[in-house]
Structure formats: structure tokens, C-alpha cells
SETOR-304094 format. One line per 3 residues: number of its first residue (from 1); for each residue z, x, y of C-alpha. Coordinates in Angstrom, 3 decimals. Layout:
residues N
NUM	Z,X,Y; ...
end
This chain:
residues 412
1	20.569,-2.953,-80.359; 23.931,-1.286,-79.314; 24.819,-0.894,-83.057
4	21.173,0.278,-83.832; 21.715,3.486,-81.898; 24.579,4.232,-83.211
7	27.449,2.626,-81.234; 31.286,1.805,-82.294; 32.122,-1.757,-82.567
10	34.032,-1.500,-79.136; 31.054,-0.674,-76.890; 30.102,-3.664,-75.942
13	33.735,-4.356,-74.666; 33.917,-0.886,-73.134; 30.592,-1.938,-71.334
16	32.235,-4.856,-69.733; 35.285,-2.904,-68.952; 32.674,-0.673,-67.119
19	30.160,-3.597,-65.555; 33.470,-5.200,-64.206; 34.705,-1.911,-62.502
22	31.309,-1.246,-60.790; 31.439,-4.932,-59.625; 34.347,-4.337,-58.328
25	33.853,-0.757,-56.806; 30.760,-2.478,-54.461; 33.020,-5.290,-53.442
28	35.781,-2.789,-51.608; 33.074,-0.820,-50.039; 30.822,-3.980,-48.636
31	34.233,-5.743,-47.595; 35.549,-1.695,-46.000; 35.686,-2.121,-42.495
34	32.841,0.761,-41.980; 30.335,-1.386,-43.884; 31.626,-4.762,-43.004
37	32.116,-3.689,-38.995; 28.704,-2.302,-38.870; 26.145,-4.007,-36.604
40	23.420,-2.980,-38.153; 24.922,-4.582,-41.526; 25.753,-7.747,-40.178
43	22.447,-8.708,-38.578; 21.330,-7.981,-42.544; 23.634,-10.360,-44.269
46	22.065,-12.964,-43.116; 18.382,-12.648,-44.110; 19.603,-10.503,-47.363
49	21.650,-13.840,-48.575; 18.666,-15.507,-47.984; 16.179,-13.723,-49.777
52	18.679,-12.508,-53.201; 19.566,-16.019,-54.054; 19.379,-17.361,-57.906
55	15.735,-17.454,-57.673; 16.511,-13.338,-58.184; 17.768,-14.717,-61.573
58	14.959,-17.435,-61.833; 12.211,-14.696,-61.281; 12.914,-12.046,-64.764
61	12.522,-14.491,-66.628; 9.575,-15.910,-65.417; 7.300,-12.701,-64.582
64	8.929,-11.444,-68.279; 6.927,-14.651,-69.891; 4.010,-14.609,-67.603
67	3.031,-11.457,-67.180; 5.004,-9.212,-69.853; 4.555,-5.494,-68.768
70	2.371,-6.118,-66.246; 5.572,-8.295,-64.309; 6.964,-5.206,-62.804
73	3.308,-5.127,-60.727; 3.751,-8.888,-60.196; 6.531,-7.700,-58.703
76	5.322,-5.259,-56.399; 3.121,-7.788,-55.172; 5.046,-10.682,-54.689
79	7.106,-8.208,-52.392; 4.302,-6.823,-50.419; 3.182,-9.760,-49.328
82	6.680,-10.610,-48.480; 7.351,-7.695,-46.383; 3.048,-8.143,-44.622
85	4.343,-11.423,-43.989; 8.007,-10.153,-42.332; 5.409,-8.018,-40.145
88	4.233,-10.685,-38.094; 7.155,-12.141,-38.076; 8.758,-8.767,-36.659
91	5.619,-8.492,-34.143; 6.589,-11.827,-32.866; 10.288,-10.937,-32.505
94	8.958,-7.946,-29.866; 6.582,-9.787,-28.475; 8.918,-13.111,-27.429
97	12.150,-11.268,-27.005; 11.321,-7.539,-26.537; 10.060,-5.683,-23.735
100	6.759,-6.561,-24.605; 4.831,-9.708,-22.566; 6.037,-13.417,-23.755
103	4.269,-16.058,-25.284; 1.115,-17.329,-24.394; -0.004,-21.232,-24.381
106	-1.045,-20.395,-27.692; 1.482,-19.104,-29.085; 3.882,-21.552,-27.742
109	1.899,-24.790,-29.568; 1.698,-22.808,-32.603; 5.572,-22.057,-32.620
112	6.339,-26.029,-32.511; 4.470,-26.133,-35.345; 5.754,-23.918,-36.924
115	9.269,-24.935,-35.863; 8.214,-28.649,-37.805; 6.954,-27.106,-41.178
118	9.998,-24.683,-41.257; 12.115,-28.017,-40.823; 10.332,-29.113,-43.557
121	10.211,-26.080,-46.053; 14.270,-26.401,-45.333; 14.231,-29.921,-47.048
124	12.699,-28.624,-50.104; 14.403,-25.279,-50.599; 17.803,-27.213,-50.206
127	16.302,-29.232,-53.154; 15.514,-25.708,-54.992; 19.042,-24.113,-53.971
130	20.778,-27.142,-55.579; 18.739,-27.847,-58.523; 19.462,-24.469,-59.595
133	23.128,-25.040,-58.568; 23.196,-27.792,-61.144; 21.099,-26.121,-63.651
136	23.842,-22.688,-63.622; 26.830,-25.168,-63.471; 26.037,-27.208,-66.622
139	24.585,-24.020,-68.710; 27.752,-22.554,-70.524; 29.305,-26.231,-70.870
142	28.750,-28.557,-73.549; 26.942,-30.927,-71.626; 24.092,-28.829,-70.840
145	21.089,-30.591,-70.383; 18.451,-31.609,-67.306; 20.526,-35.252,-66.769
148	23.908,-33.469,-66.240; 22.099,-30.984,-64.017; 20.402,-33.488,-61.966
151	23.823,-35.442,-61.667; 26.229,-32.171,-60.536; 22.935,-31.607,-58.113
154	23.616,-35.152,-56.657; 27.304,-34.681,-56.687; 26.670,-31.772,-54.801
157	24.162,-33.575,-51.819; 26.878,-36.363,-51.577; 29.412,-33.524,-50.722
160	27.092,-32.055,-48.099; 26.123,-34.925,-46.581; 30.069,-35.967,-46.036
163	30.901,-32.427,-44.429; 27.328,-32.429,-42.155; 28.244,-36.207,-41.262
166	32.069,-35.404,-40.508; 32.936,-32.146,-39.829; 29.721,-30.303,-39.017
169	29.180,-27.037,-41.152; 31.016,-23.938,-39.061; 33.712,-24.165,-41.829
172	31.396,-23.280,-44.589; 29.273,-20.988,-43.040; 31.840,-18.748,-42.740
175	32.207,-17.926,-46.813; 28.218,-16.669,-46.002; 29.697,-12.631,-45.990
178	31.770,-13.012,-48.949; 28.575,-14.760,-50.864; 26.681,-11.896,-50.036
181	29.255,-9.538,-50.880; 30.221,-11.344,-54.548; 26.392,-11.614,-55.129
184	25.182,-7.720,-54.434; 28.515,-6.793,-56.430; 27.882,-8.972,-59.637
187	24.213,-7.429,-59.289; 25.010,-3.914,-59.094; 27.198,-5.263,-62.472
190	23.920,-6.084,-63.981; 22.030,-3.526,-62.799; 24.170,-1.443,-64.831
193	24.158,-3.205,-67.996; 20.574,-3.640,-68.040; 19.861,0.467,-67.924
196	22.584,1.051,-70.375; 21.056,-1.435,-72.406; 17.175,0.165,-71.962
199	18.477,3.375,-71.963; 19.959,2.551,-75.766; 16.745,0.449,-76.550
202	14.497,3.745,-75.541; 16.654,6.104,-77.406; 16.134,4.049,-80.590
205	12.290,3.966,-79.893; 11.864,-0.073,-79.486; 11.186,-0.204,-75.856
208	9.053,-3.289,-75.325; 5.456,-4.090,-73.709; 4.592,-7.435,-74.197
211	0.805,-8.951,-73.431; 0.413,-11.160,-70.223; 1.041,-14.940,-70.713
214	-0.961,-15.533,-67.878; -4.751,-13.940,-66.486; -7.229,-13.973,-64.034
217	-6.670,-16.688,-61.262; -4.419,-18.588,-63.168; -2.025,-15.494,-62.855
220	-3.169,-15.168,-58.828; -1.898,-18.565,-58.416; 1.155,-18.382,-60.295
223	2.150,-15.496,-58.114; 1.598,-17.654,-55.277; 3.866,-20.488,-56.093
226	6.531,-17.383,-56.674; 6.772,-17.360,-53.118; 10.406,-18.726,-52.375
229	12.152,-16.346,-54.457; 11.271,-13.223,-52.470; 11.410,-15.912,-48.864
232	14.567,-15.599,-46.701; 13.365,-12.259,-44.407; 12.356,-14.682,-41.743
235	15.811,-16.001,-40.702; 16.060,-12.880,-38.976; 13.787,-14.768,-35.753
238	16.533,-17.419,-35.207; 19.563,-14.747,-34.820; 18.558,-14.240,-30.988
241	22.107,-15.551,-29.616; 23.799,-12.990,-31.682; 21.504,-9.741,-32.122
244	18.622,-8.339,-29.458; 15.041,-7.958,-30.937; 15.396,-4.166,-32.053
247	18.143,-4.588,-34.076; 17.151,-7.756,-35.603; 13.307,-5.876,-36.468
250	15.573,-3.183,-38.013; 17.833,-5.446,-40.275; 14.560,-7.481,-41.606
253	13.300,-4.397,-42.249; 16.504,-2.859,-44.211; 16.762,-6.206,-46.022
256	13.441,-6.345,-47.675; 13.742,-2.876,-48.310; 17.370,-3.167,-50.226
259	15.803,-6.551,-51.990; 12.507,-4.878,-53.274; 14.346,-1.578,-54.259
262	16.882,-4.250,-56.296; 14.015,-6.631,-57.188; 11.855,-3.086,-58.930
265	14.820,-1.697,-60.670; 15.667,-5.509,-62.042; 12.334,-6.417,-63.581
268	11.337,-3.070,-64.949; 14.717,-2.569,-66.613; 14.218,-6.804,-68.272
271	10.545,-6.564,-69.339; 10.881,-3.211,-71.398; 13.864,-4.125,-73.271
274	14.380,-7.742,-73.814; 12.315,-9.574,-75.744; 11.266,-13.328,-74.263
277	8.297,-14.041,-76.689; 10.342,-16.323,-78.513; 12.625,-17.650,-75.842
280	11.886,-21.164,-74.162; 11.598,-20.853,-70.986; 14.099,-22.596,-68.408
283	15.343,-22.156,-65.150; 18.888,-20.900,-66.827; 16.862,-18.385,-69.190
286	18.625,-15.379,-67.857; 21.634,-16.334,-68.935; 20.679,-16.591,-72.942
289	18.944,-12.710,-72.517; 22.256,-11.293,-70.771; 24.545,-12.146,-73.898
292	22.622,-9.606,-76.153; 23.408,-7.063,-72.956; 27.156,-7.820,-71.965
295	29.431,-10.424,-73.515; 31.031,-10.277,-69.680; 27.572,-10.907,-67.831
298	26.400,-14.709,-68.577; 29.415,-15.576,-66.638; 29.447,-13.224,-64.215
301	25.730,-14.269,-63.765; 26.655,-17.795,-63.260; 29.283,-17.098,-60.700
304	26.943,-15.416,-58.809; 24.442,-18.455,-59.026; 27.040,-20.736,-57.869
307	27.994,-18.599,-54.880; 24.468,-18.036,-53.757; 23.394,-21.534,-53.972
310	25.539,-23.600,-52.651; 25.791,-20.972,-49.441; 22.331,-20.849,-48.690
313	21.947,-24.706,-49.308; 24.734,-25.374,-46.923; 22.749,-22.537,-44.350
316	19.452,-24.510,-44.932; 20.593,-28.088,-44.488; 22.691,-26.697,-41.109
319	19.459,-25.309,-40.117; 17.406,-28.411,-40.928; 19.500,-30.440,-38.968
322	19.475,-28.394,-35.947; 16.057,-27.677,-35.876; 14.658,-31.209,-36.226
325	17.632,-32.697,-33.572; 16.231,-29.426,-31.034; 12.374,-30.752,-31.438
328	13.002,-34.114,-31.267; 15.328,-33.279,-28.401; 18.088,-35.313,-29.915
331	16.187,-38.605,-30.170; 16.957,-37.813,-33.978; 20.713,-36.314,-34.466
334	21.433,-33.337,-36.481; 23.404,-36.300,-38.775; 20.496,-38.261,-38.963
337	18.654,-35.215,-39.700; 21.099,-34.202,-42.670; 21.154,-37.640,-44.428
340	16.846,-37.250,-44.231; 17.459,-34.518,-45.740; 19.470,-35.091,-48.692
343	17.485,-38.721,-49.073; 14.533,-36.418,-49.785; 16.459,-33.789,-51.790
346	17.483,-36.576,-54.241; 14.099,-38.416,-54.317; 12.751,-34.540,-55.777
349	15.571,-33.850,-57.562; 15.059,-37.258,-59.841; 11.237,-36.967,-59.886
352	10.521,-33.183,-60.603; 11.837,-30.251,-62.229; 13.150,-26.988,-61.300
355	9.798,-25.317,-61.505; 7.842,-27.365,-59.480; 10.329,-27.516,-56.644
358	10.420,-23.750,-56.437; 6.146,-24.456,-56.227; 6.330,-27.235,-53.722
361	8.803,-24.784,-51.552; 6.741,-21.529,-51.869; 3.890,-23.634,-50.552
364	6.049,-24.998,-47.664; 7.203,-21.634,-46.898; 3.745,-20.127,-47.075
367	2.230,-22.943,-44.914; 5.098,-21.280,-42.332; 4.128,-17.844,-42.558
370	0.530,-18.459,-41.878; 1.406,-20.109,-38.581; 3.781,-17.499,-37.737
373	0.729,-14.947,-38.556; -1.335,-17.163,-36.280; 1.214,-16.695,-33.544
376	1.156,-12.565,-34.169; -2.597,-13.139,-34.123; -3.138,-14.488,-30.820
379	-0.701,-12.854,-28.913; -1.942,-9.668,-30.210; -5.690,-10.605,-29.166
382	-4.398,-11.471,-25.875; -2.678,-7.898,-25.703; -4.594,-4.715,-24.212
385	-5.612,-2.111,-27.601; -3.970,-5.081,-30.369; -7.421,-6.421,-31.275
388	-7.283,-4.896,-34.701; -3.894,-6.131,-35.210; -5.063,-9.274,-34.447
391	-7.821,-9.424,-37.067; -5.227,-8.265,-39.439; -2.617,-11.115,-38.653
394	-5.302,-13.409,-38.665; -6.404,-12.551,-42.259; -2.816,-12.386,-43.639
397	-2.827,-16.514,-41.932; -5.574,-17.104,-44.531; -3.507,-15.294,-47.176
400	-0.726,-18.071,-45.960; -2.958,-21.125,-46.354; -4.097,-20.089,-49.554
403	-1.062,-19.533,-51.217; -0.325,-23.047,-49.495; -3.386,-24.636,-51.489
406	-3.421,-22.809,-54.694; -0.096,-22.101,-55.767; 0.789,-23.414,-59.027
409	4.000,-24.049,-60.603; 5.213,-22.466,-63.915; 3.690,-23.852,-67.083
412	0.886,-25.598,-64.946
end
């Protein structure tokens, strides 16, 4: 395509020159003590490494196959419901920790509940984060295959499972800001690439529009076990002990908008100018469509992938483990807690693929958000002028159990 319109020989080294200056250009300003040192900032890292993780890379190629130029309104919707579903989640945040009245009995059955299937969606996004882990490690090697991935993915649990058992995980959570930071840097890398690269493909008059793979409810429930890749907003509700309630409702708020504005520009950029008809899809698909863009971005891509999954899988078992020792009140460890976990990550590792873990944890997340829109629904009905907002929470519940029931996996 480069040579098509017209460019030297050199370009595409020039354009990795460039890609690798803009990387680095983010990197000083995130890691400048203005952005860095800002409060506002900080309370974002946390649910914006969360919800830009590898499934970002996962997800183009995907909606590129499934939906072909209708993916950029896949898009839109996958992050709508996303940020409807970081609404109740935000109401809740006033409600229990901001001036507004407390929880009800309601409200406080409903958030064990919840506090038991988020334990749960945990286990099987760890078993997402790592799959993809192996998947990215293996790609550029010449072992490359689903049995090498599966085995790094193990190789990986094992080495989780000795750090939760011996040392705890405050050592590791602490590369979380410099995840974030490498991962929003390499992106703004792509981001480049990819609108040099449609910019070129729409200059020589080959810009792209491909039918939908996938129509009707078959593409509704498609969309719905796309869930997980756009989840992550609501770890903004467990950073109480560090943040008050208005400035955690802001930060959710600034991270889904930074993530959709990101998630937009990415998929409308792939879809028009890279091709995927013939391409077999795989969880590592990305990284075949970025050589034709950058000779410097499959590997940037994959460092990013690393980085982002093996953070939030250490952030997700830590949070497993905590969670289920704070319900059970201790009668089952946060150790005991980590080794169920990575029993179970194994057991889905070995028995299912990439795709239908990223189903089964959409689901589990899903089943979460419809409790937590529960909770927004009845403390709302219980508040004086809220009964509208309740009928609305209460509908976006139902959204959350059927997503919960219906969601299919890719290829399904």
C-alpha cells in the first residue's frame, strides 16, 4: 500500500522512526510529575489499566471479521453499555460513600452477592488475562502454536501462585503505573501508524467496507459475550481507602471516556483499511495485520500485551483472594483463595480456548453488573424523586442477565 501511493523505499522505516518517537513522547509526559502527581490521574490508572488490556488488541480483529464496516457501531455499543453500566455503579458510589443516605437492607444482601460473583468473574478473567499472555508470548517465536501457549500460561499460574503463597503481591502491584504508562504509549504508537496507513490507503482510493460476518441476533449475542474487553470501569468502587466518592465518580468517568475516544479512533482506522476477509482468525490476529502497517509495531504490540496481562492478572488474582478471605471472614485465606484460583484457571486453560474464556468472563462480569444495577435500583426507589431512576437501573439489570444468558463466544 505504502509503495502504491507513491512512497520511497525508506518510508516504512521512517514510519517506525516516527511511531517510536511518539511512543516515546507520551511516556515522558504520563511519567512528568504534573501528570503522574495528579490526583485526579491516579484514581484513573487504576480502572483505565483495567479496561485497555490486550482484549483492546483481541477486539479489531474480531468486530473487523464479524461485523466489517458496521464494527465501528459495534463499537459504539459495546461502549455504551459499558459506560450505562459504570452509571449505576457511580450512583452506588454516592449513595454508600457520598453525602447521600447509605445502604438499605436491600442493598446490603444484594452487595454480598455481588461481592461472590465478582470473586468469581476474577477467576475467569485471570484465566482470560493469561491465556492471552501465552497466546502474545509464543506468537513471533517458532514455537507458536495453542500447546506452547497453554504451557507459558501454566508457567505463568505456577509463578503467581508462588509469589501470592510467599510473598503476598504489594511488590508487583507496584509496576501497575508503568503498565499503564508503556501500554497508552505503545497505543498512541499505533494509533499513529494506523491513520498514516488509512490516510495512504484513502489517497490511493482502496479504502475498505467489508459485509457483516455476523446478523440479526446472532450478531446481538456476539456483542454480548464482547463484554470483558470494554470491563475494568468498575474497580473504581473498591478504591474507597485511597480516593473519596467524588473523585473516584470523576476518574470512572474520565476513564471510559479516554478508552471509548481510543477504542472509536482504533476500530474505524482497522476496518477501513485492512483487509481480514482472508485472515484466520485468532486471538494473536492483530499482530499478522500490523506488519503490512509498521515493521516496528508487531513487537511493540506484543510488549504491550505482555505488560498489560500479566499486571492486571496479578491485580485480579490479589483481588480474588482478598475478596473471598473478607466474605468468608477468613475461614478461607487469601492463600487458599489464590491456589482456588489458579486450580480453576488451569482446569479452563486446558479445556477451552481463548474465545470462549473471554465469553464465559463477559457473562461473569455481566451477571455482576446486573446486581450492581439492582443495588442502584433499590436504593434509588427507596430515595424521595429517584423513582424513574429506579425503573431505569432496574431495566439496565435485565440488560445484565441477558447478556449473562445469551452471550455467545466467537465462531459459535
Amino acid at each position: 500500500m505504502w509503495d502504491k501511493v507513491g512512497f520511497r523505499a525508506g518510508t516504512l522505516v521512517l514510519l517506525s522512526i516516527a511511531i517510536l518517537l511518539v511512543v516515546g513522547i507520551t511516556a515522558a509526559v504520563l511519567i512528568s510529575p504534573s501528570v503522574a502527581g495528579a490526583a485526579v490521574w491516579r484514581a484513573t490508572i487504576t480502572p483505565l489499566a483495567s479496561i485497555i488490556g490486550s482484549g483492546f488488541l483481541v477486539l479489531g480483529p474480531i468486530l473487523d471479521k464479524s461485523y466489517g464496516s458496521y464494527a465501528p457501531l459495534a463499537m459504539a455499543g459495546l461502549c455504551l453499555c459499558a459506560y450505562l453500566f459504570g452509571a449505576a455503579i457511580r450512583f452506588n458510589i454516592a449513595v454508600i460513600d457520598g453525602a447521600t443516605p447509605g445502604r438499605g437492607r436491600i442493598e446490603t444482601a444484594l452487595e454480598t452477592l455481588a461481592s461472590w460473583s465478582l470473586a468469581f468473574a476474577y477467576v475467569i478473567s485471570v484465566a482470560y488475562y493469561l491465556n492471552l499472555f501465552g497466546a502474545f508470548a509464543v506468537s513471533l517465536t517458532a514455537h507458536e502454536g495453542t500447546t506452547y501457549a497453554k504451557l507459558v500460561t501454566t508457567a505463568v499460574y505456577v509463578l503467581i501462585l508462588a509469589v501470592g503463597w510467599t510473598r503476598g503481591f504489594k511488590m508487583l502491584e507496584r509496576l501497575e503505573y508503568g503498565s499503564v504508562t508503556t501500554k497508552l504509549a505503545i497505543i498512541s504508537g499505533l494509533l499513529l501508524g494506523l491513520a498514516l496507513f488509512f490516510g495512504a490507503t484513502a489517497i490511493d482510493g482502496h479504502l475498505i467496507t467489508l459485509p457483516a460476518g455476523q446478523t440479526g441476533w446472532s450478531s446481538i449475542t456476539l456483542a454480548f459475550g464482547l463484554l470483558i474487553t470494554v470491563q475494568g470501569f468498575e474497580t473504581s468502587r473498591y478504591l474507597g481507602r485511597h480516593y473519596d466518592a467524588n473523585l473516584r465518580i470523576r476518574s470512572m468517568r474520565l476513564a471510559q471516556a479516554v478508552t471509548t475516544a481510543i477504542y472509536m479512533v482504533y476500530i474505524t482506522l482497522l476496518v477501513f483499511s485492512i483487509d481480514i476477509s482472508g485472515q484466520k482468525l485468532s486471538e494473536t490476529a492483530i499482530i499478522a495485520m500490523m506488519h503490512d502497517v509498521a515493521p516496528i509495531l508487531p513487537a511493540l504490540l506484543i510488549v504491550a500485551a505482555l505488560s498489560a496481562q500479566f499486571s492486571a492478572a496479578i491485580a485480579d488474582t490479589g483481588g480474588a483472594g482478598g475478596l473471598v478471605a473478607e466474605l468468608t471472614q477468613n475461614t478461607i485465606t487469601a492463600r487458599q483463595g489464590y491456589a482456588f484460583l489458579v486450580a480453576s484457571g488451569l482446569v479452563m486453560t486446558w479445556s477451552s480456548d481463548v474465545f470462549q474464556i473471554i465469553n464465559s468472563a463477559s457473562r461473569a462480569f455481566a451477571l455482576y453488573y446486573a446486581l450492581q444495577a439492582l443495588i442502584a435500583a433499590a436504593a434509588a426507589y427507596r430515595m424521595s424523586g429517584r423513582r424513574l431512576s429506579s425503573y431505569l437501573f432496574l431495566l439496565l439489570a435485565m440488560l445484565g442477565l441477558a447478556i449473562a444468558i445469551f452471550g455467545q463466544p466467537v465462531g459459535a
